[in-house]
C-alpha positions, 0 to 999 in steps of 0.5 A, spaced: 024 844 946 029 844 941 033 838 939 040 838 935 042 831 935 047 833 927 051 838 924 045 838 919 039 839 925 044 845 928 044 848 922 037 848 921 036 850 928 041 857 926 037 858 921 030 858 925 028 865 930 034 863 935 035 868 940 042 871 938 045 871 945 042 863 944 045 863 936 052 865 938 053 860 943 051 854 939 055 857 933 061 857 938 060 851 940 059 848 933 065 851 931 069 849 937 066 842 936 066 841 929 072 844 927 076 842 932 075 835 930 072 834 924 067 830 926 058 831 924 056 832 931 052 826 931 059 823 934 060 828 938 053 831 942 047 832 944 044 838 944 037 840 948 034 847 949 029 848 953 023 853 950 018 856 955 013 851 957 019 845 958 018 842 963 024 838 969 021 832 967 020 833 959 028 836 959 030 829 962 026 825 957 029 828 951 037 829 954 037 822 957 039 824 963 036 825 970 038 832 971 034 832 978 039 827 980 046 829 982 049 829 975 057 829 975 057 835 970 063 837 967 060 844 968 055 848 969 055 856 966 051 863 966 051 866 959 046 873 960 040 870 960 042 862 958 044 857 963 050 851 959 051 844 962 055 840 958 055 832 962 060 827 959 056 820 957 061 815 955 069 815 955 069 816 948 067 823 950 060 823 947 056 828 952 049 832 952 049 840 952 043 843 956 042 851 953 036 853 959 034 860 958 033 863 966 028 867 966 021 867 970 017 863 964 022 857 965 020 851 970 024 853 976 025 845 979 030 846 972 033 852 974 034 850 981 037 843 978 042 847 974 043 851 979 046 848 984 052 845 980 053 853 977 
């Protein structure tokens, strides 16, 4: 599991062996985040992405938050081979963003709790 809770740990995480469909959606995100505000994105975000082996349980863990559970998402969006879903936290709009590839190697109780908001 990857977890990006900085504009110092995303720029580590985009220079590690990213997929590239994954590298240019957290590059889109960062500069829409970022750039936009000027804020680090430790104000802003955090960002978890799921890794083959990740389970429901240990994604809940390190996001904070019960995504089995209902969650209000703010949405939840097919990229290729990526799932995105962003939920807001706090009224100063802190959220956390989730990146889950789906594939057969991912734990389907994720999936399915992602895929029932998309």
């Amino acid at each position: 599991m990857l977890s990006i809770r900085s504009s110092a740990d995303m720029e580590e995480a985009l220079g590690s062996l990213l997929d590239p469909a994954l590298r240019a959606l957290l590059t889109e995100r960062r500069d829409q985040l970022v750039e936009n505000t000027g804020l680090d994105l430790a104000d802003l975000v955090h960002i978890v992405v799921a890794q083959r082996g990740d389970t429901l349980a240990a994604v809940e863990a390190e996001a904070g938050v019960p995504i089995a559970e209902d969650l209000p998402f703010e949405w939840v969006q097919r990229h290729g081979r990526w799932l995105e879903a962003v939920v807001i936290l706090s009224d100063d709009g802190f959220g956390v963003a989730l990146f889950v590839p789906d594939c057969v190697t991912t734990d389907p109780a994720l999936l399915l709790a992602l895929l029932a908001h998309a």
